[in-house]
C-alpha positions in Angstrom: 35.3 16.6 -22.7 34.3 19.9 -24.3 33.7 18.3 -27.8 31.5 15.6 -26.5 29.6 18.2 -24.2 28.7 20.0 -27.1 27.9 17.4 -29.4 25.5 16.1 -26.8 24.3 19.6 -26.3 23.6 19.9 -30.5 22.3 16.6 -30.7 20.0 17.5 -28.1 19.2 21.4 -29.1 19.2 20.5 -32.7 15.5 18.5 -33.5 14.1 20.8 -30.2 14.7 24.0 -32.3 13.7 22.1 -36.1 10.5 21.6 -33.9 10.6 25.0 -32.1 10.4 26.6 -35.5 7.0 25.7 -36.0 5.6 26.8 -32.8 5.4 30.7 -33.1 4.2 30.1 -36.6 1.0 28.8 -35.0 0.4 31.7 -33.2 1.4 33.8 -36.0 -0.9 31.8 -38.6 -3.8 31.7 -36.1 -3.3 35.5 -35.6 -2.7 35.9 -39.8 -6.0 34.3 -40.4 -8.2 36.1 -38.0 -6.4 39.5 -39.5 -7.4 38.0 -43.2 -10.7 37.1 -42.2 -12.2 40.2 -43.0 -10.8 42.8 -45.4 -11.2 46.1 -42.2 -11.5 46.1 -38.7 -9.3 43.2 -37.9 -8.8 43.9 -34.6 -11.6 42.9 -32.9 -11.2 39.3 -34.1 -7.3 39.4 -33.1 -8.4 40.5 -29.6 -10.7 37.5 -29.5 -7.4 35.0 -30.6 -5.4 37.0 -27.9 -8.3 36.7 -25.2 -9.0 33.1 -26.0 -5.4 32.1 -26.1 -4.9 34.1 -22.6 -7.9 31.7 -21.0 -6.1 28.8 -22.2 -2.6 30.2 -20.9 -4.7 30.9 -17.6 -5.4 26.8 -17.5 -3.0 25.3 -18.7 -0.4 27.1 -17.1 -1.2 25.8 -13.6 0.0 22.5 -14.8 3.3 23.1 -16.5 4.5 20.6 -13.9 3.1 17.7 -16.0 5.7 18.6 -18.5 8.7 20.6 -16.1 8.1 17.5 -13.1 8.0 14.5 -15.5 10.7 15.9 -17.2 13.5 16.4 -14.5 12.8 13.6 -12.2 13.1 11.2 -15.4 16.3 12.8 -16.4 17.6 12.3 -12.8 16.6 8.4 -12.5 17.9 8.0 -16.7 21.3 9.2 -15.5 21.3 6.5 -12.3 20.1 4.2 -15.3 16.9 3.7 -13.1 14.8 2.6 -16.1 12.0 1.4 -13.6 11.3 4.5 -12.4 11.5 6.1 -15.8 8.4 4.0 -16.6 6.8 4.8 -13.4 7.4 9.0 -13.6 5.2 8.5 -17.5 2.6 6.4 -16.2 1.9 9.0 -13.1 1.6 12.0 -15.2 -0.8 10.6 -17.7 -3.0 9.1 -15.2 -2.6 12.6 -13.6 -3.3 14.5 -17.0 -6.5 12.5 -17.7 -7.7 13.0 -14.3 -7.3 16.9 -15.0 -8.8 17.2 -18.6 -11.6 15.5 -17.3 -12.1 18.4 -14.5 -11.2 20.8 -17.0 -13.9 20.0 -19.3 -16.6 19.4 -16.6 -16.3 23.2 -14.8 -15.7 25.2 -18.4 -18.7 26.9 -18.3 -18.2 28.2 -14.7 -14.3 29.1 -15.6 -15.5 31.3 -18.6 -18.4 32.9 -16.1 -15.7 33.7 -13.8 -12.5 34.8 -15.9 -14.9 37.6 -17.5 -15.5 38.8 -14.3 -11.7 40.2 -14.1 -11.1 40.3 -18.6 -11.9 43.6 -19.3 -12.7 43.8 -23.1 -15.2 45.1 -25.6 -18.6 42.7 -26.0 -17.2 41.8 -29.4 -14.0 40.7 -28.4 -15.9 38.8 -25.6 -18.1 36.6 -27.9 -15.4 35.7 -30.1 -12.7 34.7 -27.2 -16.1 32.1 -25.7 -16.4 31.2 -29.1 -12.9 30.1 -29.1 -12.6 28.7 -25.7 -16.0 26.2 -26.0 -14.0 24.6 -29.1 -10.7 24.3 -28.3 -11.5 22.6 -24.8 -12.5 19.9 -26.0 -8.6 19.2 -26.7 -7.7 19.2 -23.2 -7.0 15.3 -22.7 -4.5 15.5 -25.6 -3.2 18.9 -24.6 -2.1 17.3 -20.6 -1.3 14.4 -22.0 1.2 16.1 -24.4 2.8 18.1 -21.8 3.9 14.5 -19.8 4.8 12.4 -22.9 7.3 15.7 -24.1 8.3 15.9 -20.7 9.5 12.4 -20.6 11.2 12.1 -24.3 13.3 15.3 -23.1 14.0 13.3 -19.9 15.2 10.1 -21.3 17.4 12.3 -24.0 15.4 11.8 -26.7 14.3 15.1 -28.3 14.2 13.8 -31.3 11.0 12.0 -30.5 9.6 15.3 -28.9 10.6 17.6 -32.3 8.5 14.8 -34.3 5.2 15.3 -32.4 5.6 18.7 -32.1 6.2 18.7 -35.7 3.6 17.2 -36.3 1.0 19.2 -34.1 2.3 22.4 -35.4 1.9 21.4 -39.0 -1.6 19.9 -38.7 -2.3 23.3 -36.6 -1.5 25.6 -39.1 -3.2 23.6 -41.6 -6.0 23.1 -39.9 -6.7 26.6 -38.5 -6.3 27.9 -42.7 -7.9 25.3 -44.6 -11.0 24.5 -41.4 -11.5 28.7 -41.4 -10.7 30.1 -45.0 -12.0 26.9 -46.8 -10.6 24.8 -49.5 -11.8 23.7 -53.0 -14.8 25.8 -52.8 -15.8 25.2 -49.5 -16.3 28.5 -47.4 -15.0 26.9 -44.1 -16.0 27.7 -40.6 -14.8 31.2 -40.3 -13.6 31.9 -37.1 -13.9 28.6 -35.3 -12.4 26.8 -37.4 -9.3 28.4 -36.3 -9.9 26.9 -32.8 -11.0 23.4 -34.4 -8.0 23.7 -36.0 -5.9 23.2 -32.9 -8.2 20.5 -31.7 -7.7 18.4 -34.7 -3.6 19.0 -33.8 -3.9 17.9 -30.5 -5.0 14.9 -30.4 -3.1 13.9 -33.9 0.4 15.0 -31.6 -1.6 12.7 -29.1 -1.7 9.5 -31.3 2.5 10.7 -33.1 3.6 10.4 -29.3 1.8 7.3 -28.2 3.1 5.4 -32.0 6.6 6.5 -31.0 6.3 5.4 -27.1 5.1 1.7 -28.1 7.5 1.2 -31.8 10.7 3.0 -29.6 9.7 2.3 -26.0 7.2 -1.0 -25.7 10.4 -3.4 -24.1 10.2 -0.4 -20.9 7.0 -1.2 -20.3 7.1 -4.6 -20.4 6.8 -5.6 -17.0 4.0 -3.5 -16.2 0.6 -4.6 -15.1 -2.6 -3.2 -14.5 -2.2 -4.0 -11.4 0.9 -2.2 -10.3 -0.6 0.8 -11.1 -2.1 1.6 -7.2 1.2 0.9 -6.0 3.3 3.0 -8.7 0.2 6.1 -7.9 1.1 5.4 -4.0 4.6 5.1 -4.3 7.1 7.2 -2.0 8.1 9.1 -5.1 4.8 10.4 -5.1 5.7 12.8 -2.4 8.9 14.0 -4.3 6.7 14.4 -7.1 3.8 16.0 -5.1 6.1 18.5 -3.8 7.2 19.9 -7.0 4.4 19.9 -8.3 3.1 22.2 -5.4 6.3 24.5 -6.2 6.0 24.1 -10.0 2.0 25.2 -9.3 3.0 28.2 -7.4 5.3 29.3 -9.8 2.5 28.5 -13.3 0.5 31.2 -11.1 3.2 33.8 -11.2 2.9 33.7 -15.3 -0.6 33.5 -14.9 -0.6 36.7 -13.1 2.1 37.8 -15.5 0.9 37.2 -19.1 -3.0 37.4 -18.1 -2.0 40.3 -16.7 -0.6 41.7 -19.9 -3.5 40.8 -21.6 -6.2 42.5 -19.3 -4.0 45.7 -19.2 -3.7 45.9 -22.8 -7.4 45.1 -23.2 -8.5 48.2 -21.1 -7.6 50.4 -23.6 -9.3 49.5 -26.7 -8.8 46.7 -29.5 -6.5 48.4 -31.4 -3.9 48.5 -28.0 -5.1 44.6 -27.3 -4.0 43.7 -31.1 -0.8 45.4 -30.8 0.3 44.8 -27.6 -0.8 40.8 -28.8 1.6 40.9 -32.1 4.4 42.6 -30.2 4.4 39.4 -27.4 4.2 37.1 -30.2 7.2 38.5 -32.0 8.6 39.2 -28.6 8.3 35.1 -27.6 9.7 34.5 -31.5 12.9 34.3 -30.1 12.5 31.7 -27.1 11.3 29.3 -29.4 15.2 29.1 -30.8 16.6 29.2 -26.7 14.4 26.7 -25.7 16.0 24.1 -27.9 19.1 25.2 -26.1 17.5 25.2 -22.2 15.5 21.9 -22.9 19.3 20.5 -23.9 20.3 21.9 -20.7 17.7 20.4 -19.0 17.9 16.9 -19.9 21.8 17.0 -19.5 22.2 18.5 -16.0 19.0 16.1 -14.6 21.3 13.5 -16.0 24.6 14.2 -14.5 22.8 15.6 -11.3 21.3 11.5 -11.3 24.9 10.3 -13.0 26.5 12.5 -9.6 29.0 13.6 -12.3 29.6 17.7 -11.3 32.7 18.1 -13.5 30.1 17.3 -16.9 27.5 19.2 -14.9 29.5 22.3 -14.9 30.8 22.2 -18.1 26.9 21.6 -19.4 25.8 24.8 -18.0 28.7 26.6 -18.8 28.0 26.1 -22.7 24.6 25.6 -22.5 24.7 29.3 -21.8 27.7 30.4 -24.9 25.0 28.7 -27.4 21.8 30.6 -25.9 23.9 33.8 -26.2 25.1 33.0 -29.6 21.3 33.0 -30.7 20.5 36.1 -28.8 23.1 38.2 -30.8 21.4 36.5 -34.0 18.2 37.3 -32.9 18.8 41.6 -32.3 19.9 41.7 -35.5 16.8 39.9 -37.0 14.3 42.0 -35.2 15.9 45.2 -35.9 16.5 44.7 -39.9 12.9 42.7 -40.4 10.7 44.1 -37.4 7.9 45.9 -40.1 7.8 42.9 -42.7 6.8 40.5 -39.5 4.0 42.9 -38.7 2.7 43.3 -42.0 2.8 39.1 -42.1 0.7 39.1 -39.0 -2.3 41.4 -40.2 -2.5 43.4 -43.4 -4.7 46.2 -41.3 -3.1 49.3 -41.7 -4.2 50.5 -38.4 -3.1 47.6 -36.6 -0.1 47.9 -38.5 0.7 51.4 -37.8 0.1 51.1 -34.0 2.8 48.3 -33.4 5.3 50.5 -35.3 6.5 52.3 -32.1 6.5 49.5 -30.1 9.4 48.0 -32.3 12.2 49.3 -30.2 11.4 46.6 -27.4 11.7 43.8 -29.6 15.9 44.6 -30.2 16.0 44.7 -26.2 13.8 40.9 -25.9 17.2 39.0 -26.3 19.3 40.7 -24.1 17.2 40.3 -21.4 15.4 37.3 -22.1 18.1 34.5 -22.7 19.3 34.3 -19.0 16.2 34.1 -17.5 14.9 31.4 -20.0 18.3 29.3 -20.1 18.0 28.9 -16.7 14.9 28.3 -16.4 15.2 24.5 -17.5 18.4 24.4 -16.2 16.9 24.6 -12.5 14.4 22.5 -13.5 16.8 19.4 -15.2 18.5 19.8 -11.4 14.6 19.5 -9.8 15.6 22.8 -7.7 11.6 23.8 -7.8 11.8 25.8 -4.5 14.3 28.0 -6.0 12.0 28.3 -9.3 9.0 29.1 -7.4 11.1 32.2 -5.3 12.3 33.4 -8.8 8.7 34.0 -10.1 7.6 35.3 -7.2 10.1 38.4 -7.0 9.1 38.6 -10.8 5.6 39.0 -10.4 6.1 41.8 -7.8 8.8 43.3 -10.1 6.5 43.3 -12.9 3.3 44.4 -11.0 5.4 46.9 -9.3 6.8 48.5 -12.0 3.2 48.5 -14.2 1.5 50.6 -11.2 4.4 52.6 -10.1 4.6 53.9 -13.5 0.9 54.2 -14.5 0.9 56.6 -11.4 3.7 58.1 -12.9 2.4 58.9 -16.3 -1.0 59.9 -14.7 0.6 62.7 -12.4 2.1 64.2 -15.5 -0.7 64.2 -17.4 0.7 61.9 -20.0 -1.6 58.6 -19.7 -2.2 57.8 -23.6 -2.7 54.6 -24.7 0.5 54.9 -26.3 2.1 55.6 -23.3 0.7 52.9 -21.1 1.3 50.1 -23.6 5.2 51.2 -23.4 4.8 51.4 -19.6 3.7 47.5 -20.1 6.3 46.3 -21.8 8.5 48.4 -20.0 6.8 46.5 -16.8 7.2 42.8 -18.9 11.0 43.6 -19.5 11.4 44.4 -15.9 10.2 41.0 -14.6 12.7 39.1 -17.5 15.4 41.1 -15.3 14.3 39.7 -12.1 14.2 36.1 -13.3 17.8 36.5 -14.6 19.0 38.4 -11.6 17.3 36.3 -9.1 18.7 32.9 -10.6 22.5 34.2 -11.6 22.6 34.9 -7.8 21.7 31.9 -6.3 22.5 28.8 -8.6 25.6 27.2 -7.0 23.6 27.1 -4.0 20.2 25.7 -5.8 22.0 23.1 -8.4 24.2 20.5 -6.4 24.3 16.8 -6.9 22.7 15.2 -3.8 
């Protein structure tokens, strides 16, 4: 059973981690191009990627259930070989991620209005971050609608499908942001909006990949589907399943809200240079996920299935390697970040200030995959096995550890006179690492009680 657990796990992990690849290198590019932009002074228009990503995080975020809820209840009726309902859990998530983009797009003005009220950043860093946001918003029907159509190709097993749209939104991304900023064949480009046009042309071509791969691999599913079924499959008594985690799943996208917004807003307060570095240092710090997620989303669609399959022997045994592969990358990954930690800065911006600042923040990224593999691994674990309650607990100790530990240690630093910038921006990450170490502690404690086949 152990070979054919782990050549599901690979053949699962495999095309999520080809297509994981090219997700920090979005980031990285969109971050590369604003630090090209202009030969000195980088930082301001850094801070505006940061800030504008961070208002996206702050939105999108609070409906990760599209993706995490789609996901796991799918891979729960795939392994009863409920196809019907596999149809049913696609067809309520789009309906529901149209409904949202819609919202989304009709109250942006009032969202920007009210998430400066709490961003505290420089005027420059300000403009640029609206600039950003008023663009890229316009992708928000693709962007929802991506989140339940991933969700469902991991549910039904088929991350192969998923790595291709990803694939291809990542490419056209980084394309896009160069080529629609920098120019091409003479052309001077947009500067910096066309790094935020950039990712609206990549959303909706990931849109139109995934809905070519639903109807050539998926069309005989959805066969038997009307127009007409659609009030009852919206009114169905799944919907309050699906209602519920999505309540739990909401609860818990607030937590990282709080979390990574918070980073962001803490950072900003003490000038653009701070906000730039402490903004490379989480993307190189999140480099490594990208390679554990193919490993979790394995785990995810695996345990849904033999949670749905009622098969606890294969359930164990998933988990249990699920686990030896994340920690296999995390070995992998301290040695990468301690041998090639300067060369990743200096491909992120070539401004020597910028450059110079992240340099003592290095240490923390050797420490990222020692803490950060449990709490990601089972992360998708617990949500493959549709335990959202326990998901939601987890991020709530981790807020307060991470809130906690940012205050407690501010006041700290303050009583003994020793408040830099510097200091504080280690005190964050110190505060970040702390709420990685809740997540893992929280979760390790409590899964045989949270994962069990009903």
């Amino acid at each position: 059973m152990t070979k054919s657990i782990n050549r599901e796990i690979l053949k699962l992990a495999i095309p999520s981690i080809l297509a994981n690849i090219t997700v920090p290198l979005v980031g990285m590019v969109d971050i590369a191009v604003a630090g090209h932009l202009v030969a000195e002074g980088s930082a301001a228009l850094i801070g505006g990627i940061a800030v504008g990503t961070n208002l996206f995080d702050l939105l999108y975020w609070n409906f990760a259930f599209l993706r995490a809820g789609t996901g796991g209840l799918t891979a729960q009726a795939f392994g009863r070989g409920d196809y019907r309902r596999c149809t049913e859990m696609l067809i309520r998530g789009l309906i529901m991620a149209l409904q949202i983009s819609l919202v989304l797009i009709a109250i942006q003005w009032f969202f920007l209005k009210f998430a400066f009220l709490f961003i505290d950043c420089t005027p420059q860093v300000q403009t640029l971050a609206e600039s950003y946001f008023k663009i890229r918003i316009w992708a928000a029907p693709a962007t929802l609608g991506l989140m339940a159509l991933k969700g469902w190709f991991i549910g039904m097993q088929d991350s192969l499908s998923s790595m291709v749209v990803d694939v291809v939104v990542n490419v056209v991304n980084i394309a896009g942001s160069i080529f629609l900023a920098m120019g091409i064949f003479g052309w001077s480009g947009l500067g910096f909006d066309g790094i935020a046009s950039g990712t609206v042309l990549a959303q909706y071509s990931g849109l139109a990949c995934a809905l070519l791969l639903l109807h050539f691999r998926y069309r005989g599913m959805f066969n038997d589907i009307t127009v007409h079924d659609l009030p009852v499959i919206l009114k169905s008594t799944d919907r309050k399943v699906f209602a519920k985690m999505n309540t739990d799943l909401f609860v818990r996208s607030l937590c990282f809200i709080a979390i990574y917004i918070g980073y962001t807003v803490i950072s900003a307060a003490y000038g653009d240079l701070m906000l730039a570095s402490a903004s490379i240092m989480m993307k190189l710090l999140m480099l490594f996920s990208y390679f554990t997620d193919g490993f979790a989303y394995a785990g995810e669609a695996m345990s849904g299935k033999y949670i749905g399959a009622g098969n606890r022997e294969k359930l164990n045994a998933t988990m249990r390697w699920v686990f030896v592969w994340s920690i296999s990358i995390a070995l992998l990954f301290i040695g990468i970040y301690y041998v090639a930690g300067v060369p990743m800065l200096r491909v992120l911006s070539k401004d020597e200030a910028v450059i110079e600042a992240c340099r003592q923040f290095l240490p923390w990224l050797v420490l990222m995959p020692l803490l950060g593999v449990i709490a990601f691994t089972w992360d998708d674990i617990y949500v493959g096995a549709t335990a959202t309650r326990y998901i939601r607990n987890t991020m709530i100790w981790s807020v307060a550890a991470f809130f906690l530990v940012w205050y407690l240690g501010k006041y700290i630093l303050t009583s003994h006179g020793i408040a830099t910038d510097e200091n504080c921006i280690h005190m964050l990450l110190t505060a970040y690492f702390a709420h990685l170490l809740a997540r893992s502690a929280y979760q390790t404690a409590i899964f045989r009680k949270a994962i069990v086949i009903p």
